[in-house]
N, C-alpha and C positions, 0 to 999 in steps of 0.2 A: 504494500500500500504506500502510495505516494501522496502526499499534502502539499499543491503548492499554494503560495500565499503570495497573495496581489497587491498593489497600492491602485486602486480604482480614482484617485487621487492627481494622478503623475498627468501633467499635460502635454506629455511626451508620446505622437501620436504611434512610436514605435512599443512602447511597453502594450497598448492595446492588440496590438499586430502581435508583440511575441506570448502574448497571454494565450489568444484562440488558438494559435500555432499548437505553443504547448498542450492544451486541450484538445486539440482534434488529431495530435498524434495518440496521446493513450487513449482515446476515442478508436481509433483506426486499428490498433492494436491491441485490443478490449484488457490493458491494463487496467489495472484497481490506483484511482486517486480521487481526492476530493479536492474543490477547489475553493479556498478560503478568503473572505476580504478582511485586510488588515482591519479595517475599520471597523468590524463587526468581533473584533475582538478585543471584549472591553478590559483586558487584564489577560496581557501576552505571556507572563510568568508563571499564573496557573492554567493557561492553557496548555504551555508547557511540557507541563510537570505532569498532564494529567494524560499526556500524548506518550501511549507507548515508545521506548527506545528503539523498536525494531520500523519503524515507521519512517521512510524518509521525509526529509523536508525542502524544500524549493523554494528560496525566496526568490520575485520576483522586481528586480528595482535598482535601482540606479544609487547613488550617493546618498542621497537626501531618506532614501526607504532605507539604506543599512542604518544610518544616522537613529534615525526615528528608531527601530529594530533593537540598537544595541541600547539607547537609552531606555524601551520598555521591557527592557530585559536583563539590567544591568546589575539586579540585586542577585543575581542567582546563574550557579553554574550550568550554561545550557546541555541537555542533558543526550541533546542530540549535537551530529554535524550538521550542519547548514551547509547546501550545496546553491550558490548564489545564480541567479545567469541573468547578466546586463541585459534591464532591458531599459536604464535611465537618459537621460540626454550626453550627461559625463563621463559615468561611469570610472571615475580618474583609479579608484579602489582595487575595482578588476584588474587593470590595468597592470599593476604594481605586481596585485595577487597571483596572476599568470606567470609572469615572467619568473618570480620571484619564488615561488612555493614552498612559501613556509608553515611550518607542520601548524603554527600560532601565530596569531597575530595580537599584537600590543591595542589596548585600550588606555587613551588617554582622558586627561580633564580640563576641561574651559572653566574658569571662574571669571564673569562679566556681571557689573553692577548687584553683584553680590549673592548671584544666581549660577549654578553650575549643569552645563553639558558634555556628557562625554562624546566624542570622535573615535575616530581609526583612521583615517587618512592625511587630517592636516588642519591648519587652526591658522587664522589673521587678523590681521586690523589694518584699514588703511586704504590704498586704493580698489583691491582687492575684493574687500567689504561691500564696498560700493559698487564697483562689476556683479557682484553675486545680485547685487538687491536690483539691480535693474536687470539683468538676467530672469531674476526671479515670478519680477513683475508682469514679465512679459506674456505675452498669449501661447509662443511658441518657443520652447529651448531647444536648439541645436545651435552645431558649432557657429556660422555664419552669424546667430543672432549672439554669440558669444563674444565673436571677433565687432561686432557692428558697436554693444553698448560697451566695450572693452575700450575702442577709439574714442569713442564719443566721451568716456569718460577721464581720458587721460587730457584732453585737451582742456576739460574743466576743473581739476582737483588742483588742488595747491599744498605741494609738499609743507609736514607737520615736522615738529620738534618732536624728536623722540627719545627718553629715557626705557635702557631696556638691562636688565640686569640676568644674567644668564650664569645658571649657578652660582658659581660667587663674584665675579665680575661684571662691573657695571659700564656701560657704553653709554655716550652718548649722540644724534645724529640731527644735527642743523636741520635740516631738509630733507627727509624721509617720507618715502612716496609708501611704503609698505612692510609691514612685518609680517614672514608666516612660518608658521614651525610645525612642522612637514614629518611623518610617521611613513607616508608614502612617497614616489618618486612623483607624480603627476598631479596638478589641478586644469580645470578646466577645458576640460575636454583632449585630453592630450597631453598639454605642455610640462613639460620635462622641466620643473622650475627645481625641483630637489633631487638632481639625480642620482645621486650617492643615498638616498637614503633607503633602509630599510624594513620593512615589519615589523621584525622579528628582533629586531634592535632595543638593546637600552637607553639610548640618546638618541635625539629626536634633534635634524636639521634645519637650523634657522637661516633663515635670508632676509639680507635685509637693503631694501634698495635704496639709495639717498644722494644728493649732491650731482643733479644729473639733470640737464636739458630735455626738455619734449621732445626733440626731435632725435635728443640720443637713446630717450627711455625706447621710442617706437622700434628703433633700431635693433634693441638691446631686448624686446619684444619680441622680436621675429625670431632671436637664435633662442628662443625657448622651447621651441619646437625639439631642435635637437641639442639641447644642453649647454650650447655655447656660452651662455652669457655667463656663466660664472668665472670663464679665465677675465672678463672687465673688473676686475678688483678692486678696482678706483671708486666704482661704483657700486658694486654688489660685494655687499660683504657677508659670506657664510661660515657656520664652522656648529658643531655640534655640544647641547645642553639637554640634561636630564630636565630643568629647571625653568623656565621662562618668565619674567613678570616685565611687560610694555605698558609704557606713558605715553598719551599723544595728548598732548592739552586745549584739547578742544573736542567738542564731541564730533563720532568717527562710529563706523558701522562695523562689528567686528563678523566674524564667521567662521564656522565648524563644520567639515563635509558641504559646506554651498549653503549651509541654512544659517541665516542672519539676523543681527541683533544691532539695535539702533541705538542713536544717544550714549555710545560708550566710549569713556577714555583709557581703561584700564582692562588688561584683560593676563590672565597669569595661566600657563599651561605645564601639567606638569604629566609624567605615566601614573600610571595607577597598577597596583599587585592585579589587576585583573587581566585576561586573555580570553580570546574569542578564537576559533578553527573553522573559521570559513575553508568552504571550497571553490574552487571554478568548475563552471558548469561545463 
């Protein structure tokens, strides 16, 4: 018996397309599965718990549904594997997951205006923030509308003062366009902004862009695709922290896996004893 689990939610017109796929193959093949909407499950812990181990499980969903997923599940050791298959607009997670296949993967924690979310892929504040929330906003997410409010928003933000203490060392940055601290190699549909980093790792990769022209941020843009940008030094400064707490003194949009939180100056990210075993589908 197989259980897969839906976000009826996602305005991503692909997750509707890989849901009836999925259904009308064990349909076509008179497998045994049921098929469940997150949202009809008002207490995913005891749903759980109360879901035989021999039972597979299939989640279906992009960044934003594991986000959701691990935070309604996050008091308790899942008792199953979770076998994941992208059907989000990002899917930055998969991404990483694939390539990378690690037997566990690391859960982390966002502390923002005094409210905590955990992740697994990656955490920011700064321009970053702001792409997701217009991203978010929109009617349609895929990469183009990624790349479109991406532009649109670098032409209007105006690098922040930023205080960011990282383990026990404290930086400071004039003109800092963005912080993000990274558990996976990918945000945004692709871009290779953390490519050294790991899952399965105990420090968690920070980048932090600052001191840089518009025309060289776009530049500096484009090699994110394939990892470039990080030999620009001058400008991107990376290196790895168990630890993170960032200042931007002014209010700024932070974000965890693509889902965003507004009006925030402070935001501290650190691991947590916990772990999660996803699979690729």
């Amino acid at each position: 018996m197989t259980i897969i689990l839906y976000n009826p939610l996602s305005k991503n017109r692909k997750s509707k397309r890989a849901t009836k796929k999925l259904v009308d193959y064990y349909r076509k093949h008179n497998l045994p599965f049921r098929v469940k909407s997150l949202l009809k499950i008002h207490d995913l812990q005891t749903y759980l718990k109360n879901t035989p181990q021999n039972i597979n499980i299939i989640l279906l969903g992009g960044d934003g549904t594991i986000n959701t997923f691990i935070n309604n599940s996050i008091n308790m050791e899942l008792p199953h594997q979770i076998t994941i298959k992208p059907t989000g607009s990002g899917n930055d997670f998969l991404r990483s997951l694939r390539k990378q296949r690690p037997t566990y993967q690391h859960i982390m924690k966002l502390k923002h205006n005094n409210k905590i979310r955990y992740f697994i892929n990656g955490a920011g504040m700064g321009i970053d923030g702001e792409i997701a929330h217009r991203v978010n906003q929109s009617k349609r997410k895929n990469r183009f509308n990624y790349l479109k409010n991406t532009f649109r928003t670098f032409f209007t933000y105006k690098p922040k003062y930023l205080e960011a203490t990282l383990d026990d060392k404290h930086y400071t940055f004039k003109k800092a366009y963005l912080i993000n601290i990274n558990n996976g190699a990918y945000v945004g549909g692709g871009m290779k902004l953390t490519p050294k980093a790991k899952l399965a790792e105990k420090k968690l990769d920070v980048l932090i862009v600052h001191n840089i022209s518009k025309i060289a941020l776009i530049f500096i843009f484009l090699s994110v695709y394939l990892g470039f940008h990080t030999i620009f030094k001058r400008y991107v400064f990376i290196t790895k922290a168990s630890y993170v707490k960032a200042t931007m003194h002014s209010s700024q949009i932070a974000q965890c896996d693509g889902e965003t939180f507004e009006d925030t100056q402070e935001i501290e990210v650190s691991l947590t004893h916990k772990k999660t075993a996803f699979k690729p589908f």
